[in-house]
Phi, psi and omega in degrees: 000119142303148161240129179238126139261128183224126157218144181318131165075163193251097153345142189204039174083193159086183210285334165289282137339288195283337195259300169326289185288022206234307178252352150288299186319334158276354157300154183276300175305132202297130165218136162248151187225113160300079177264133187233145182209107182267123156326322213257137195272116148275127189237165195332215234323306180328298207282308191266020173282326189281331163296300155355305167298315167307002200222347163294305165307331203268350193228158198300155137324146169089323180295141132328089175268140160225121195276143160267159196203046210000304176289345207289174201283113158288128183247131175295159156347310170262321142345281182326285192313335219251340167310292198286320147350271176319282197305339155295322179289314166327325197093005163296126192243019130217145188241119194244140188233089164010344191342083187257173223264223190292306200253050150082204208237162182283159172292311176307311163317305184303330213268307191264353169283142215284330181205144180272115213223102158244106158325345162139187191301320209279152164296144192234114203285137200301350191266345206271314185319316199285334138352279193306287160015283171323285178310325196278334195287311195313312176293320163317323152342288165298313166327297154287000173243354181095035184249163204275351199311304181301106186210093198249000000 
């Protein structure tokens, strides 16, 4: 299974960087992290129509998308696993997982992801997300072969 994250704005070093690469770098499975950014000052529905696009452009033909979302679906951790399961099983062989910028994802984008994925009720700044992302895939990971990290 490939993994694509594609999210609005760009890594710039530091403990938010280091936190991504530390539990995607423990994944088995291939992840890639897509960063996207549009220049040009664009301000709501504009921006986040142009990101959509940046972030459409940025991911395989075909993935299986799950947008994150504020309204999105909550999972608990083996939920979550027993979600990326099914799709392993389906036989999907990318999966893209959404990031959209400050002010979040356009309706047309949302209109086309296969699933809506919420980190919980609180706002999360979009470079932090990809962090928690990571950790949680890792933990699904585990969750599914049976590894101790996950001790619920």
């Amino acid at each position: 299974m490939r993994l694509t994250i594609a999210s609005v704005g760009k890594f710039r070093g530091g403990p938010l960087q280091d936190l991504y690469a530390e539990y995607s770098g423990r994944l088995p499975w291939q992840i890639t992290l897509k960063e996207v950014e549009e220049k040009k000052p664009l301000k709501g529905d504009q921006l986040k129509s142009r990101e959509a696009e940046l972030l459409l452009k940025a991911i395989p033909k075909g993935a299986t998308l799950i947008a994150l979302h504020e309204y999105g679906k909550e999972h608990g951790s083996v939920e979550f696993s027993q979600l990326l399961g099914r799709l392993i099983d389906d036989g999907v062989q990318d999966i893209a997982f959404l990031i959209g910028g400050a002010d979040g994802h356009c309706p047309s984008l949302l209109q086309q992801a296969d699933h809506k994925l919420s980190l919980g009720k609180m706002t999360w700044p979009h470079l932090m997300v990809r962090g928690l992302l990571a950790e949680q895939l890792y933990r699904a990971h585990s969750i599914l072969t049976n590894h101790p990290y996950h001790r619920a």
